[in-house]
C-alpha positions in Angstrom: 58.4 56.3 172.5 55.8 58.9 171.8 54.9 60.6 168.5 53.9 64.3 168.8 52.7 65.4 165.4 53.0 69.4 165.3 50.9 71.6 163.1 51.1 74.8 164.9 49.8 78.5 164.2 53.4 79.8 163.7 53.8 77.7 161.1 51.7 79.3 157.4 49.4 76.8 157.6 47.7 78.5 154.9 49.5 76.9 151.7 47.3 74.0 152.4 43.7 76.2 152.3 40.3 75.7 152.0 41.5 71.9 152.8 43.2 73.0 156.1 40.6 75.4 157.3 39.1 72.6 159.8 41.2 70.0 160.3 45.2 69.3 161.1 47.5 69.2 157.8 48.4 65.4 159.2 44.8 64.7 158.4 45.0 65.6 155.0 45.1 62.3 152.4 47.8 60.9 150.3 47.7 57.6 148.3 45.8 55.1 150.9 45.8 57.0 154.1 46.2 60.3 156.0 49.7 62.0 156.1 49.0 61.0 160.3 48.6 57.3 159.3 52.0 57.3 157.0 54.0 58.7 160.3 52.0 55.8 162.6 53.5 53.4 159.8 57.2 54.9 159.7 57.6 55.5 163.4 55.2 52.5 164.3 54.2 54.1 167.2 51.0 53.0 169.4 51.3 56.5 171.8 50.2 59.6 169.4 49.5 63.0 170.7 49.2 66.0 168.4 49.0 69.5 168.4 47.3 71.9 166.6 45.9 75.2 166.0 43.5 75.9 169.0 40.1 76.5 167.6 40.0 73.3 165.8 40.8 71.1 168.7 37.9 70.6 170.4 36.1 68.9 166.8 39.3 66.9 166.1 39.4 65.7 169.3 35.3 64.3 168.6 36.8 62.3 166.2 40.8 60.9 166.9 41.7 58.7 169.7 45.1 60.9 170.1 45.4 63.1 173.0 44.9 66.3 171.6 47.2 69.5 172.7 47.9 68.2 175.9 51.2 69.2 177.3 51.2 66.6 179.8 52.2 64.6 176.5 55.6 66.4 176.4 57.0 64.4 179.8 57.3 61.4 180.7 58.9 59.6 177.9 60.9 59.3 175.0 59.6 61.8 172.5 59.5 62.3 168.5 57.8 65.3 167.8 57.8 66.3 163.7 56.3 69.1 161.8 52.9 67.3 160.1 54.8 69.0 156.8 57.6 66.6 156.7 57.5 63.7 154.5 57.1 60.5 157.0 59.8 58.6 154.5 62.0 61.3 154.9 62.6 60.9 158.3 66.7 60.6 158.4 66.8 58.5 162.0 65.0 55.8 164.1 62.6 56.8 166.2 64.4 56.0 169.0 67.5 56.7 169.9 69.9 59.4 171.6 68.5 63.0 171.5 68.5 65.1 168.3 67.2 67.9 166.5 66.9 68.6 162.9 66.0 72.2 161.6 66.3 73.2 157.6 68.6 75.9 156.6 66.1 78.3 157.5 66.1 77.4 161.1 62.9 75.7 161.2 62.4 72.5 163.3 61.6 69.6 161.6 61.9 67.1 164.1 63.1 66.7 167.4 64.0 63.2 169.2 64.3 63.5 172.8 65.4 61.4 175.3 63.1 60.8 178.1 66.5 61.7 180.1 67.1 65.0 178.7 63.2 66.5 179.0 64.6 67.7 182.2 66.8 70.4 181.1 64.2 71.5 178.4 61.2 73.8 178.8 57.9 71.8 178.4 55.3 74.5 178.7 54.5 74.1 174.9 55.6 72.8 172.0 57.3 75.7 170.8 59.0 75.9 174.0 60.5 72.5 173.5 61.4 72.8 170.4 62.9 75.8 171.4 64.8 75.1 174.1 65.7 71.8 172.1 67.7 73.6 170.0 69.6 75.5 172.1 70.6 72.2 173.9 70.7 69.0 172.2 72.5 68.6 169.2 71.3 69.8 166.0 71.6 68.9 162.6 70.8 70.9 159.4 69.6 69.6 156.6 66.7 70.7 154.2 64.4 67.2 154.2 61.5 66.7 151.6 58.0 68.6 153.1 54.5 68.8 151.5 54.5 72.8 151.0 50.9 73.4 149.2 48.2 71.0 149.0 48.9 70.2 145.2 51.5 68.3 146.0 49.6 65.7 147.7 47.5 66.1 144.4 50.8 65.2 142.1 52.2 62.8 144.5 49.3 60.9 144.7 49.3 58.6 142.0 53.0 57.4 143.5 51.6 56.9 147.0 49.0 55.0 146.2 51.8 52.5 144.6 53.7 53.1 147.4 51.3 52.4 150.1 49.5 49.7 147.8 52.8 47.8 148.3 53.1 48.4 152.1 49.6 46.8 153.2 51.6 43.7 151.6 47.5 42.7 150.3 46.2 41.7 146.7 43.8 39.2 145.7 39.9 38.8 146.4 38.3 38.6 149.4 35.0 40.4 148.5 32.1 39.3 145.8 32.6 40.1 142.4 29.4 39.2 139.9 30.7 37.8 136.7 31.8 38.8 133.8 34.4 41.1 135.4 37.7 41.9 133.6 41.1 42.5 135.1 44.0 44.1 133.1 47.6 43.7 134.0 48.5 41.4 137.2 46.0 40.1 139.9 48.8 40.5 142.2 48.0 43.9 141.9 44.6 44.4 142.9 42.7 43.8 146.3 39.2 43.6 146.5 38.6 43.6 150.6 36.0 41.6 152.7 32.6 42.9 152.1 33.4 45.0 148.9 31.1 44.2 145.8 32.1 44.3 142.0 29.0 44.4 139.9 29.0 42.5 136.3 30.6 44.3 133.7 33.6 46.0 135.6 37.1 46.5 134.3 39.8 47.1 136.5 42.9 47.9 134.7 46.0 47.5 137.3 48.4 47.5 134.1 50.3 50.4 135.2 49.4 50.7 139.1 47.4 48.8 141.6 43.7 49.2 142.6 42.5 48.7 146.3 38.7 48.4 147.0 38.7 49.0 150.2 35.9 46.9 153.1 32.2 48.0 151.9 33.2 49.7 148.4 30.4 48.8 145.5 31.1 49.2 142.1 28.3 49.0 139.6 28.4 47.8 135.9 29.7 49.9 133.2 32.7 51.3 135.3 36.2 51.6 134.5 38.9 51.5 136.9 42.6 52.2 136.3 45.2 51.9 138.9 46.7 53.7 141.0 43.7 53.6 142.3 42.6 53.1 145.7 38.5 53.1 147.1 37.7 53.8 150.3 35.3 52.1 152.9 32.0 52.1 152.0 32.3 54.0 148.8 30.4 54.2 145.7 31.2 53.8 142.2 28.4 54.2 139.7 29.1 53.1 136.4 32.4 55.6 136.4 35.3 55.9 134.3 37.9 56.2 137.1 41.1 57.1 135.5 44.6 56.8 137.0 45.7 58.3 139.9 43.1 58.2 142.4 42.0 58.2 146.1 38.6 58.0 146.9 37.8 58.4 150.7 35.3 56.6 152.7 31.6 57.0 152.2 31.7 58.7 149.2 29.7 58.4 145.9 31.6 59.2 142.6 30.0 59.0 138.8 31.2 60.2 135.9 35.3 60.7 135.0 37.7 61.5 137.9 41.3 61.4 137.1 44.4 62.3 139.5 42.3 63.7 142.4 41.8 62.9 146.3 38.4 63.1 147.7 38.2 63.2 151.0 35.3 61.6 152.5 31.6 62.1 152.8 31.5 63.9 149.2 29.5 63.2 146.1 30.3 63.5 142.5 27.4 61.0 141.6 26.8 62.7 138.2 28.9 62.8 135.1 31.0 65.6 134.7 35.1 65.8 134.9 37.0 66.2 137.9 40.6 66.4 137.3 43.7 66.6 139.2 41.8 68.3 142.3 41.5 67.9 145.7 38.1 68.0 147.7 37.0 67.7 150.9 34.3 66.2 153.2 30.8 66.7 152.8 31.4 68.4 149.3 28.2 67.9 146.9 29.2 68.1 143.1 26.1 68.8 141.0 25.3 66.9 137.5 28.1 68.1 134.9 29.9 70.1 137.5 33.4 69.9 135.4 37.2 71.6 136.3 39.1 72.1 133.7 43.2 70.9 134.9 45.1 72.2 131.7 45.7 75.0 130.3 45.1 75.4 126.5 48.6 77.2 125.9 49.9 73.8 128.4 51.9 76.8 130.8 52.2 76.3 134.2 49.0 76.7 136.3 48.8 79.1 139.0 46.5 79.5 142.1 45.6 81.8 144.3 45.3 81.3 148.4 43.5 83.8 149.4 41.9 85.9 146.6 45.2 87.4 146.0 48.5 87.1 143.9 48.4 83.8 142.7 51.1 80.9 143.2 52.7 79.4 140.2 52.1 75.6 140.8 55.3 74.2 138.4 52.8 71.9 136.9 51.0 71.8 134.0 48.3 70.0 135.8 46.1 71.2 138.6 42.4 71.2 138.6 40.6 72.6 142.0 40.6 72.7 145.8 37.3 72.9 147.1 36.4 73.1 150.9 34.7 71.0 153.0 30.6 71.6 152.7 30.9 73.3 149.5 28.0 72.6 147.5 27.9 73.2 143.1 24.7 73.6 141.3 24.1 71.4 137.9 25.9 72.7 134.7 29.2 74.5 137.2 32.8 75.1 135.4 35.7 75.6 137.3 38.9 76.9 135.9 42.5 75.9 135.9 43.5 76.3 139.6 40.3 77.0 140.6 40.0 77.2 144.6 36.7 77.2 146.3 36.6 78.0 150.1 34.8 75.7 152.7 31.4 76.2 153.3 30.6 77.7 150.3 27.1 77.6 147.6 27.9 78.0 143.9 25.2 78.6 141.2 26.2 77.8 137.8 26.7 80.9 135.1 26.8 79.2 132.1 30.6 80.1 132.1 33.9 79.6 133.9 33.7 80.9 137.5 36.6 83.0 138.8 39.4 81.2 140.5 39.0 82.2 143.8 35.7 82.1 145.8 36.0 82.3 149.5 34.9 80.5 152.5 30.9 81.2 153.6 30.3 82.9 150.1 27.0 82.5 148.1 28.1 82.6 144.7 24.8 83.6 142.8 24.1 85.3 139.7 28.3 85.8 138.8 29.0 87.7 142.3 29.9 86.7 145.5 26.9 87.3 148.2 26.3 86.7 152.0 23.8 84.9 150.7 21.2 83.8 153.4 24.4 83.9 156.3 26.1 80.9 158.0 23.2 79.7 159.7 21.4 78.2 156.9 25.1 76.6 155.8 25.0 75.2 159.1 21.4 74.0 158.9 22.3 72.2 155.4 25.6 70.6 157.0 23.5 69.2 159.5 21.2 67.8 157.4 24.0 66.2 155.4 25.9 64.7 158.1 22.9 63.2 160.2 21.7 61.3 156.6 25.4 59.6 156.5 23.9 59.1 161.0 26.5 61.5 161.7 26.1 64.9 164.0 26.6 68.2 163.9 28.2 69.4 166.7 28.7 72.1 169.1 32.3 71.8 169.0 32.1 72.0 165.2 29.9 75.0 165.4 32.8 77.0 167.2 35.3 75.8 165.2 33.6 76.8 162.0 32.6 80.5 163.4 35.9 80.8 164.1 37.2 79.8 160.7 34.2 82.5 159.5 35.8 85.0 161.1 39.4 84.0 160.1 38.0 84.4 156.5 35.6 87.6 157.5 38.3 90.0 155.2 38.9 87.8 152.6 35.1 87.4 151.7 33.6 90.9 152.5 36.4 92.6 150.1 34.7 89.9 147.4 31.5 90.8 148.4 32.0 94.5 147.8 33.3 94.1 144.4 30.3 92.0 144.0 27.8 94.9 144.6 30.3 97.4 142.6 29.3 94.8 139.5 26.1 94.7 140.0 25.1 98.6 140.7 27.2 98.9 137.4 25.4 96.6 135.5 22.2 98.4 136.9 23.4 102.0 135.8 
């Protein structure tokens, strides 16, 4: 059998933005691993092919072991294909088994399970085309099955999934070095300290209401507080933080100061104090000293973001702090708002107050207003200065895929940058 994870153009990929921008919504994190990784688990499937929007494909490819929109992946065996959107434990069948196809009651294709025997009377061109033909053949089955729609619902599902995938790696005890005196709350059964991980004296990790998973290569100095769910990634850094409930900490990261409820993706620094509350960030994200979100309201109503600069989204939750794009850099001193979302690739001075709630992609955010700043090449020049200190490089696939997401955001950011000059000639006048 071969898994074919789908995260095509037709589908609005953008409920999932800045996080989305440059990379597959399979890739995106959730508890321990990638939404990808939880359908590896489910389907435990060692043949993975994916599909995705084309100008991100060549960089994805740089760094997965999946064939990547190949269509010779849609022949020549038994097939699972699933939207990346569905939830991998919501998956109502084996992976295997006589052909299928299950839509929601808007006629959207969730999943499809084909027979190797039946690809013969379908159209294989493209995904869409055998999904599409799928349905007019095989049996289908309606029923509305639980999706990730916007990215803050990986945010307040994390805390869960951690739990959840804490219990499916079936680890807990301590293989790494921990430096005495070092103080566990709750059960030891529910912590795991990998090979090669080090817990500095004067730690507390407090699994009394959820587990904590160092992951191989985390360091945690003195002084920090951990409490579970809590999972640290590879390599990562914790310097004397207060690490509250809730969450996931990618690989190679260095995070200081109090984090509660939030997924950082990889590559990012928070090394300063500051707050960083029920948010999601990216890779290669650079949080400067006291940079702080704010994640609730002070009348508690719901919090509401915005996508794309305009109407903004009503969340259902109390709680939600930021998303901020991958390469986004804050200076020392920054406040975000309540929903705040910060596009990829993006340089934030501080103002001394709350910044608006929507900043887009490529935007210098200097002196209250959005700017072109000094352009995308010096961004570029900074990310690759970034990635080859972590003896990573910047790429010419990347390049292309990140002028194309500039120009996919062109609108969005010139229509801030005019109201930006409209301020400033009036505050000139």
């Amino acid at each position: 059998m071969r898994l074919i994870l789908l995260d095509l153009e037709s589908q609005p990929r953008n409920c999932f933005y800045p996080i989305a921008l440059n990379r597959p919504i399979w890739a995106l994190r959730c508890g321990m691993t990638s939404l990808g990784e939880k359908w590896t688990a489910r389907t435990s499937a060692t043949d993975v092919a994916g599909f995705l929007p084309a100008y991100m494909a060549a960089a994805y490819a740089e760094t997965s072991d999946w064939l990547i929109n190949d269509t010779a992946t849609l022949t020549g065996d038994d097939l699972l294909l699933v939207d990346a959107r569905l939830k991998a434990d919501a998956l109502p069948i084996e992976p295997t088994g006589p052909s299928q196809v299950g839509v929601n009651s808007d006629g959207h294709c969730l999943y499809a399970r084909v027979a190797q025997a039946d690809l013969a009377q379908l159209n294989t061109e493209s995904p869409a085309a055998l999904l599409e033909s799928a349905q007019q053949t095989l049996p289908v089955v309606r029923e509305d099955l639980a999706t990730w729609n916007y990215s803050w619902d990986l945010i307040l599902c994390n805390a869960d999934q951690i739990t959840a995938d804490f219990q499916a790696a079936g680890r807990n005890g301590i293989e790494g070095t921990v430096e005495e005196p070092m103080s566990i709350r709750g059960s030891r059964s529910d912590v795991y300290i990998a090979p090669g991980a080090r817990v500095h004296p004067q730690v507390v990790i407090d699994a009394e209401h959820g587990p904590v998973y160092l992951d191989e290569g985390a360091e945690v100095h003195p002084f920090s507080r951990i409490e579970g769910p809590c999972y640290v990634g590879k390599n990562s850094l914790l310097l004397g933080a207060k690490c509250r409930e809730g969450n996931s900490i990618g690989p190679v990261c260095k995070v200081g100061g109090e984090v509660e409820e939030s997924i950082i993706h990889g590559y990012s620094n928070k090394y300063h104090d500051g707050f960083l509350g029920h948010a999601y960030v990216g890779e290669w994200v650079n949080l400067g000293a006291m940079t702080t979100n704010s994640d609730l309201k002070n009348d508690y109503s719901t919090v509401a973001v915005s996508l794309d600069g305009g109407k903004a989204i009503d969340t259902g939750s109390r709680k939600v702090g930021s998303l901020i794009g991958d390469h986004t850099k804050t200076s020392i001193g920054t406040l975000l708002n309540t929903g705040t979302n910060l596009g990829a690739m993006t340089l934030i001075t501080a103002t001394g107050s709350l910044l608006p709630k929507f900043i887009p992609s490529f935007a210098w955010f200097v002196k209250g207003v959005v700017t072109k700043g000094f352009g995308k090449g010096k961004l570029y020049e900074t990310a690759a200065t970034v990635m080859d200190r972590r003896g990573l490089q910047w790429t010419a696939a990347q390049e292309a895929m990140w002028d194309e997401i500039f120009r996919l955001t062109a609108d969005v950011r010139m229509e801030a940058v005019k109201r930006g000059r409209r301020l400033l000639r009036g505050q000139h006048n």
